[in-house]
KEGUKOL-513967 format. One record per residue (C-alpha): residue in three letters; z, x, y. Coordinates in steps of 0.1 Angstrom, whole numbers, plus 2048, in hexadecimal, padded with zeros to 3 digits. Each point is the difference from the previous one (the first is absolute). Layout:
N
ALAZXY
...
***
This chain:
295
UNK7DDE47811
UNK8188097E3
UNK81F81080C
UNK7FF8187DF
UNK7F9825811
UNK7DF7ED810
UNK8077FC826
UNK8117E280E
UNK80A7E27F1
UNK7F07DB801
UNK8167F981B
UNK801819819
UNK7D77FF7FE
UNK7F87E0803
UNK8097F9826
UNK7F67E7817
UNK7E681B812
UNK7F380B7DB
UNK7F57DC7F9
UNK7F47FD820
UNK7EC8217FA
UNK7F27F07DF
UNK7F97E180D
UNK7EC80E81B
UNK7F08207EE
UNK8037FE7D5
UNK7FD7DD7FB
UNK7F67E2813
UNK80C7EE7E1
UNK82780380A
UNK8147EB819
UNK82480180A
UNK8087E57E7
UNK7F58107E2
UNK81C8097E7
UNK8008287F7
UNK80A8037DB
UNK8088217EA
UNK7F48007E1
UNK7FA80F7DA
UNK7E0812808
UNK7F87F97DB
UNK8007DB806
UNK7E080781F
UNK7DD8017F0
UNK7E2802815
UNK7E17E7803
UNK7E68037E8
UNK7E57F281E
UNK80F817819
UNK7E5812812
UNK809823801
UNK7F88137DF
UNK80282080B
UNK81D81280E
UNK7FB82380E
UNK81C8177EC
UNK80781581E
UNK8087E2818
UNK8167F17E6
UNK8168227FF
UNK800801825
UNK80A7DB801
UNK81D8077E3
UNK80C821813
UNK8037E8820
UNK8157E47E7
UNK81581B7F6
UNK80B80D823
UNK8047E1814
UNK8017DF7DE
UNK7E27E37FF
UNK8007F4824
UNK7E77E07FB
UNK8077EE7E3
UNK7E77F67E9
UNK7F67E0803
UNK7FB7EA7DC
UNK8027DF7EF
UNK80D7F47E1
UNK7F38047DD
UNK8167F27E4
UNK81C8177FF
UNK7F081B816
UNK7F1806824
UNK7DC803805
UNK7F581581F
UNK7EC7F881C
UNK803818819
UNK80F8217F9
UNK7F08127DE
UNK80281F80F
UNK82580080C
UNK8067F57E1
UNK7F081C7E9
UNK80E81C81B
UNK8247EA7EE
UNK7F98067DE
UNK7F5828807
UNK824802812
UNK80D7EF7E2
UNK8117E7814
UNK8127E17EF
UNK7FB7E6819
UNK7EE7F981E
UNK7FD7E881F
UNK7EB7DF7FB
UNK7FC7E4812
UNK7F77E07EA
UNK7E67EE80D
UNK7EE7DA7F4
UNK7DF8097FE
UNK7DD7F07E8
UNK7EC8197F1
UNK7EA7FB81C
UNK81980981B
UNK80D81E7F1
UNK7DD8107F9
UNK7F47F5825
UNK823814810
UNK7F88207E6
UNK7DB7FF80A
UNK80A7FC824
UNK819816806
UNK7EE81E7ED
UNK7E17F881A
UNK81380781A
UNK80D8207F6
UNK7E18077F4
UNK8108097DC
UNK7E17F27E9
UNK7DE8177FA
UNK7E27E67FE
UNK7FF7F87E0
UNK8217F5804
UNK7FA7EC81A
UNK7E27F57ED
UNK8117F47E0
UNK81A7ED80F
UNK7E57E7814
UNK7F28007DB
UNK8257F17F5
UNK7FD7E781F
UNK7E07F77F4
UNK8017FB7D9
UNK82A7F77FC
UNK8027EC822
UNK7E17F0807
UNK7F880C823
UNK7DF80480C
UNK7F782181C
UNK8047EA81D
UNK8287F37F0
UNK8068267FD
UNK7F780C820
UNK8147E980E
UNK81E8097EC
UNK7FD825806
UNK7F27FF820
UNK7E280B7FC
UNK7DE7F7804
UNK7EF7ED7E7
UNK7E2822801
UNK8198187FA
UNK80F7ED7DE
UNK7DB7FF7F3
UNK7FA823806
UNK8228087ED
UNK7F77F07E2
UNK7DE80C800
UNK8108247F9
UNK8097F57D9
UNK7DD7F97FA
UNK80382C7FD
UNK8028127E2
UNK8228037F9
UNK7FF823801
UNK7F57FE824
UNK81A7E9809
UNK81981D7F5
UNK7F0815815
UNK8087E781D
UNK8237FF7F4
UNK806825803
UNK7F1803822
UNK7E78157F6
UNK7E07E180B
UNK8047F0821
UNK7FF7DF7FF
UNK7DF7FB814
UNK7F081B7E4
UNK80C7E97E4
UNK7EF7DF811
UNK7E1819804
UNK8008007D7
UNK8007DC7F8
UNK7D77F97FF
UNK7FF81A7E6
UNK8047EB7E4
UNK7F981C7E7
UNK8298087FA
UNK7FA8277F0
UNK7E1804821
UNK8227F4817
UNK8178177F1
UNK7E481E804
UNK8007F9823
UNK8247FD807
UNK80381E7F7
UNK7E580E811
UNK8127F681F
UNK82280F7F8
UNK7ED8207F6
UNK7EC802821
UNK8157EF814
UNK7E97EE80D
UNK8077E481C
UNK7FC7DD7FB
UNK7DC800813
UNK7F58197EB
UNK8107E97E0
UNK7EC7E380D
UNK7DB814809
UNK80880F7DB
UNK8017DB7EE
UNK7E77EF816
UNK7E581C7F5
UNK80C7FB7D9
UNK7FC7DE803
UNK7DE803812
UNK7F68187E1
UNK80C7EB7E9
UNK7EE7E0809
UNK7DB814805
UNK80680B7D8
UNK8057DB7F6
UNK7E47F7811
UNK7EC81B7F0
UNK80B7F27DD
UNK7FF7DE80A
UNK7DA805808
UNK7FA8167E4
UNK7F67E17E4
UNK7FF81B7E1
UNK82480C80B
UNK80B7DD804
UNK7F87F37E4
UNK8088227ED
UNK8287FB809
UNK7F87DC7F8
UNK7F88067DE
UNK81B81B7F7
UNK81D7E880B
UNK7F27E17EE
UNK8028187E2
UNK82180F807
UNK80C7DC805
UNK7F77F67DD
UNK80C8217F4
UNK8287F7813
UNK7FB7DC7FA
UNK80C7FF82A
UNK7EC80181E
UNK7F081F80A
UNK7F8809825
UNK7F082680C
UNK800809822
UNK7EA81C805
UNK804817820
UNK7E281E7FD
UNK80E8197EC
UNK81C7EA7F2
UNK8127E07FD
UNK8197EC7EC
UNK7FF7EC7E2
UNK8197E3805
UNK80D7EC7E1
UNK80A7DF804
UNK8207F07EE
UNK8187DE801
UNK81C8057EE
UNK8188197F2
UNK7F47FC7DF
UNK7DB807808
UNK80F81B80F
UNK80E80E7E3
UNK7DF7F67EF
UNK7ED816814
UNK81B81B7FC
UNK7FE7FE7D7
UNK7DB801806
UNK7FA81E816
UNK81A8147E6
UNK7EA7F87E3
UNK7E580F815
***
């Protein structure tokens, strides 16, 4: 958009058919009677809440090289913050700026709540289908816990069903290194929902990448954690009907218990297990911490 050895100017770009084009095809957010401004890019930040966290390097330089050739031809669409714009829609187009080095940009002001503007983002990124699943995932988590809105208020909003939202947010319920995996692309989505009964977090990283090692399909993933589980409940019912055992495991975390001054809890699994220390506050936390270094 800048005039400066960077294409076309403002002017000559933003034409009746290029609005048209955006209104139809970048952004169902603009009408004929929105106001195109040019300004500081330094005075645009972006949203905080905005879905997308992740923004592939290689698009962004293919997105910049485009900028370069023929200037920004959907403007980025914000609100106002103080003394600066927050965006809405348009993070990418507006990184792709600050690569170019560009010193202003296109924006269209818009009068939106918090809610609004994270409903468009969310939206129009869905569309495109520019957010992995966790994504997606965290920003029904923001509807949730900032907004209030319960599965059925978000589905509605996204236009979604209400089963789909649940099975989103079910994927953060992963170990957080599997969730990365999801982000990258290397576990489908249907091989992350696969991993949520495992509640062991180190057993669910193990098998995630089991299946990225050995490729193996998302039937497979699914036969695989149905059989663990299955093996994992007939050696808790051993122990549970073992008395000696029991009350062996009963006796060592009563002891560590007094020993930590916390609650003790072992779960045993065969050939091994996991001793899990309980704790309420930062500063038992650091109580536990001082302790354990003495040791």
């Amino acid at each position: 958009m800048i005039k400066k050895g960077l294409g076309k100017g403002l002017g000559a770009l933003i034409k009746d058919e290029n609005l048209q084009a955006v209104n139809n095809n970048e952004n169902n957010n603009i009408d004929f009677n929105d106001k195109i401004l040019e300004v500081d890019i330094n005075k645009i930040q972006p949203d905080k809440t905005q879905p997308r966290k992740v923004f592939n390097d290689d698009t962004l330089e293919e997105l910049a090289l485009s900028i370069k050739n023929v200037g920004i031809i959907s403007p980025i669409i914000v609100k106002k913050k103080g003394n600066f714009y927050e965006i809405i829609s348009g993070e990418r187009r507006f990184r792709a700026a600050k690569k170019l080095k560009l010193k202003k940009v296109p924006i269209i002001i818009k009068e939106y709540d918090d809610l609004t503007s994270l409903e468009v983002s969310l939206i129009e990124n869905i569309q495109r289908e520019n957010l992995n699943p966790i994504e997606e995932a965290l920003t029904y988590k923001v509807f949730q816990e900032k907004f209030n809105l319960n599965q059925e208020e978000i589905a509605e909003k996204v236009g979604k069903n209400r089963a789909t939202i649940a099975n989103a947010i079910r994927l953060l319920k992963l170990d957080s290194r599997v969730q990365n995996f999801v982000i990258e692309l290397r576990l489908s989505q249907g091989h992350a929902r696969a991993l949520i009964p495992i509640e062991d977090l180190d057993l669910q990283f193990e098998i995630a990448e089991k299946i990225i090692e050995e490729q193996l399909s998302v039937r497979q993933t699914e036969e695989l954690v149905k059989k663990m589980l299955e093996q994992q409940k007939k050696e808790e019912k051993i122990i549970e009907e073992d008395p000696v055992k029991k009350q062996l495991y009963l006796d060592i975390s009563k002891q560590l218990n007094e020993i930590l001054g916390t609650k003790v809890n072992i779960k045993n699994n065969k050939n091994k297990g996991k001793i899990e220390i309980e704790y309420y506050s930062e500063e038992e936390l650091d109580r536990l911490y001082c302790l354990f270094k003495k040791l």
